[in-house]
N, C-alpha and C positions, 0 to 999 in steps of 0.2 A: 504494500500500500504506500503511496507517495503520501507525501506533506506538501503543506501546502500554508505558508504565511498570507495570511490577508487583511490589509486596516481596515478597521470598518469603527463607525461613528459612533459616540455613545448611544443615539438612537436605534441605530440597526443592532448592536449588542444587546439593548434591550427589550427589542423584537425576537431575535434571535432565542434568550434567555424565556420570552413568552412563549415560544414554538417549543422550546424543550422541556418547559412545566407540563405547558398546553397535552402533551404531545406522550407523554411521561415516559422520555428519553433520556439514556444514562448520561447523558454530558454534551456538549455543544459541538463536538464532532459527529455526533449524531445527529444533532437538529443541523448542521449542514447539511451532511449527505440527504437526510429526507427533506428539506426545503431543494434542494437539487432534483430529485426525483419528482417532486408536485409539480416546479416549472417545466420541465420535463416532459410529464403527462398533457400541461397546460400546451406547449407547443406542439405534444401528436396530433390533439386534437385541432392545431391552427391547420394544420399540414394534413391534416382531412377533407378540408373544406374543399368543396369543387361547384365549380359552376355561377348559377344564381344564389346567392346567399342572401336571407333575412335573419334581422334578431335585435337586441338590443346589448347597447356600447357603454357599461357605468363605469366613470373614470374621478377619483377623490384624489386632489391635489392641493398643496396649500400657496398654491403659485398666485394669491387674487389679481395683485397688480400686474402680474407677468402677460403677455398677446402670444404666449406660444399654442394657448389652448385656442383662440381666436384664431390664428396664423392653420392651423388644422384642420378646423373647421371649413373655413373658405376653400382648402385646397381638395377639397372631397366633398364639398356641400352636393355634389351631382347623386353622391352616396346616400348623404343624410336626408330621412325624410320629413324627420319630427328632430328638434332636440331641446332640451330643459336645463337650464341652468340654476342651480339653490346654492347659501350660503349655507353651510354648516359652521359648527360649535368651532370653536379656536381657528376662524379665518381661515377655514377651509372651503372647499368649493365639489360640489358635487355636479358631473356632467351625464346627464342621462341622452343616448342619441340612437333613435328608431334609425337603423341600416337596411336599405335595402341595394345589393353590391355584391359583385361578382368576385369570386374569393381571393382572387391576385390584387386589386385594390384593397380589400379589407385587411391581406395580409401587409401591403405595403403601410397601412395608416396605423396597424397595430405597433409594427416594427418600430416605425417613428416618433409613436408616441413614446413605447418601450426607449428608444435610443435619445431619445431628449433629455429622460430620466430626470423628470419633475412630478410624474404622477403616485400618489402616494398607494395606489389601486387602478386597477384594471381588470374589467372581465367583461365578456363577450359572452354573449346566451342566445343561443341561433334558436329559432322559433319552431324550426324541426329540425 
């Protein structure tokens, strides 16, 4: 088994330290490796998608003043059919968006979103 050094924030450590209560894993090499394994799962399932794709898009970030969620929006509005913006608790922002989009664009807008890496949440719930 290799090793593996990684910094990570006091916040992600205590995400981390919640996955492994959460989880009742013997130590935080464990809540890696299975936090590794869900996103994992989370991407077979993007890498399924084929064709006409519908669902809904829930994305929690604490970005309010930031225009990258704006800046996404416009660039896939052809995608979105509906979408809801709400404040949440501690200046967070919760983005709800009815998708209807052919799975190579919704993979491209996922990825994006994922590589901007401001969103505090992400999931996609395909309708069938």
């Amino acid at each position: 088994m290799s090793i593996v050094s990684v910094s990570m924030s006091d916040e992600s450590i205590e995400s981390l330290e919640k996955v492994q209560k959460y989880l009742r894993l013997a130590g935080r090499s464990e809540a890696v490796r299975t936090s590794i394994k869900i996103a994992e799962a989370e991407i077979k399932e993007m890498e399924k998608l084929d064709g006409e794709v519908e669902g809904v898009l829930m994305i929690v970030h604490s970005t309010h003043g930031d225009q990258w969620m704006n800046a996404i929006q416009h660039k896939y509005e052809k995608n979105i059919r509906t979408q809801l913006h709400s404040h949440l608790q501690n200046r967070k922002c919760l983005e709800v968006m009815i998708l209807s989009s052919n799975a190579v664009a919704l993979e491209h807008m996922m990825k994006e979103i994922y590589g901007i890496g401001k969103a505090d949440y992400i999931k996609f719930i395909r309708s069938t």
